[in-house]
C-alpha positions in Angstrom: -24.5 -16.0 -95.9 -20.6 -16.7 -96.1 -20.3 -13.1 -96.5 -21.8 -12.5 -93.2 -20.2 -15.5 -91.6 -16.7 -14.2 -93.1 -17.5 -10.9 -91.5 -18.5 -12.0 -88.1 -15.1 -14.2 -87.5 -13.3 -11.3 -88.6 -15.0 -9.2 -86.1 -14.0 -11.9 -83.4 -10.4 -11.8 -84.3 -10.4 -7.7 -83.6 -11.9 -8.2 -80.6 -9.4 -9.6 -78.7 -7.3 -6.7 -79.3 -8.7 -4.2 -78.2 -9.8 -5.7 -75.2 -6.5 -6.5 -74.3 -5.2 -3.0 -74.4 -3.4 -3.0 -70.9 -6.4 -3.8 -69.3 -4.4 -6.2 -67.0 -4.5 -7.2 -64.0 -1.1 -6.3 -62.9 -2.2 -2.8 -64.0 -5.5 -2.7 -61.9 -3.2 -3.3 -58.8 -1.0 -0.8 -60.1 -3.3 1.7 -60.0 -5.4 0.2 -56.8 -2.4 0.9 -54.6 -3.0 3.8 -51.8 -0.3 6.3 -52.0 0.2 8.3 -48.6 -0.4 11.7 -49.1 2.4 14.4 -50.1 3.6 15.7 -46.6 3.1 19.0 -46.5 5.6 21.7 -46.4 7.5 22.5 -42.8 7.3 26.0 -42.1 8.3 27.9 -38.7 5.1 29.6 -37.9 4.8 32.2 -35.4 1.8 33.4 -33.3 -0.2 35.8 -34.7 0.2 37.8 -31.2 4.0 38.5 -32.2 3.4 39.5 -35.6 1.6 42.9 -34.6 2.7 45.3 -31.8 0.9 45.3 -28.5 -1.7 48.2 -27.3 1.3 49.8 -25.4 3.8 50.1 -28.1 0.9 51.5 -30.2 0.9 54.0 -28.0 4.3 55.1 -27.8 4.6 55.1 -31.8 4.7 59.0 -32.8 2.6 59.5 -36.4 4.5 60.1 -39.1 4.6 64.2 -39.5 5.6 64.7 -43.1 6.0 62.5 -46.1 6.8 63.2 -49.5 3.8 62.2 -52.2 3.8 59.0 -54.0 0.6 59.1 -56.0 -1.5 58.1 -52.9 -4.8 58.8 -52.3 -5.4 62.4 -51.5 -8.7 61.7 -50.1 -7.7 59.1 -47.2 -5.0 61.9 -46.6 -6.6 64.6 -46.0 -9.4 63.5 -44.6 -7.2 62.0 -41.7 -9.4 62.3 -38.5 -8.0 65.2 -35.7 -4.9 65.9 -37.7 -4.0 68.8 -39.7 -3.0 68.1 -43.3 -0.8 70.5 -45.4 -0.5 69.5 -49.2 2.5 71.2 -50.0 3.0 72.1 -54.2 6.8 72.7 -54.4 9.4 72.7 -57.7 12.8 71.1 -56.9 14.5 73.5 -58.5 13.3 76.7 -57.1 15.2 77.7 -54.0 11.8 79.2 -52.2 10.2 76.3 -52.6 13.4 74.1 -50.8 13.7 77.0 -48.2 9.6 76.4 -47.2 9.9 72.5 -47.2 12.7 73.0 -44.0 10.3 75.3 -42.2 7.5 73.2 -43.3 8.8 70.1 -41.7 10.1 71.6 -38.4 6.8 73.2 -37.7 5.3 69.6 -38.6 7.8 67.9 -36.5 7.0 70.4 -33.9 3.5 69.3 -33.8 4.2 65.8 -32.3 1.9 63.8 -34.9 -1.3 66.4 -34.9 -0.3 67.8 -38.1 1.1 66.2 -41.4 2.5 68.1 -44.1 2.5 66.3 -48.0 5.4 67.1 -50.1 4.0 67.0 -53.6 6.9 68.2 -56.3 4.5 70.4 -59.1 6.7 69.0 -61.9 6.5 65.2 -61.1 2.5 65.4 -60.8 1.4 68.2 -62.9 -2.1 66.7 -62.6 -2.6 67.0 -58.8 -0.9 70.3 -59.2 -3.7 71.7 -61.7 -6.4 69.3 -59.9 -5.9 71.9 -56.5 -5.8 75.0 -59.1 -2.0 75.5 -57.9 -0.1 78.1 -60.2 2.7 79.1 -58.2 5.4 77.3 -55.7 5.0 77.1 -52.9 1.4 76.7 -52.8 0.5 75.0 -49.6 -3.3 74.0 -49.1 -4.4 73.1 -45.6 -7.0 70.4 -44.6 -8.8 69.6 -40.9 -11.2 66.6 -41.1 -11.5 66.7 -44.8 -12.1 70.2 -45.2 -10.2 73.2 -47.5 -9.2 75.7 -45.2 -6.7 77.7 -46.3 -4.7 78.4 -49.0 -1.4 80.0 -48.6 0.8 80.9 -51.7 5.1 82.2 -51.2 7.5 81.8 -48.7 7.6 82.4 -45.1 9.2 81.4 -42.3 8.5 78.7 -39.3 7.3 81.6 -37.1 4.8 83.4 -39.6 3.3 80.0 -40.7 2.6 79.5 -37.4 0.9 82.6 -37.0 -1.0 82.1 -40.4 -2.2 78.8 -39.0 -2.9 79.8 -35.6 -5.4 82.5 -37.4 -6.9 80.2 -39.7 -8.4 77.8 -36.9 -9.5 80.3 -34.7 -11.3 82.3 -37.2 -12.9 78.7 -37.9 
């Protein structure tokens, strides 16, 4: 029985300590005390209205009529709705090939945004290049609402493109 007795009044002296462990009541107001909330951060913000350009200047913007290819998604380009798309293959260092991008982009320029013509370099993305079965430069491939056309490999001048083109869509 003095066993347990010795045990028990041990017990009681541990107790103490570790209910004592900062359980205060200094720290209970401590912790109690409302904080005001974090301000938040002070931005200029501007109307949505400003950030995007009204119906009329919408208008007025001309569509881009060439643009040299980035690895973007051929389908959304050619499938662009009532404009004519021309994927152009081409090597950078074949002077044909530089001689049909000038004529390429004037007759695209011409067009006033119902045509676009893709620049696509044959030696930067030989997987597009063997993906439209091209084996020669310049190889252009030409697209209205999604659909293969034409194919037109070589050279030729602003005049004879437009002829070539100018057949194509009346034939179809």
């Amino acid at each position: 029985m003095t066993c347990r007795l010795a045990s028990m009044i041990s017990l009681l002296s541990i107790v103490p300590l570790f209910s004592s462990c900062d359980d205060t009541e200094e720290r209970r107001n401590r912790y109690s005390e409302k904080k005001p909330p974090p301000a938040p951060m002070e931005r200029p913000v501007t109307p949505m209205a400003t950030n995007f350009p009204s119906e009329s200047k919408k208008k007025d913007r001309v569509k881009p009529s060439w643009l040299m290819y980035n690895g973007e998604d051929m389908i959304q380009i050619t499938g662009l709705s009532g404009r004519k798309v021309f994927l152009v293959f081409y090597a950078s260092w074949c002077p044909h090939s530089l001689a049909y991008i000038e004529a390429m982009k004037q007759y695209a320029n011409s067009e006033k945004g119902k045509s676009l013509a893709v620049f696509i370099d044959a030696d930067v993305y030989p997987d597009m290049a063997k993906r439209y079965n091209v084996e020669a430069t310049p190889t252009t491939i030409l697209y209205v609402e999604g659909m293969n056309l034409r194919t037109m490999v070589g050279n030729v001048s602003e005049a004879r493109l437009r002829k070539l083109i100018s057949e194509t869509l009346t034939v179809q």
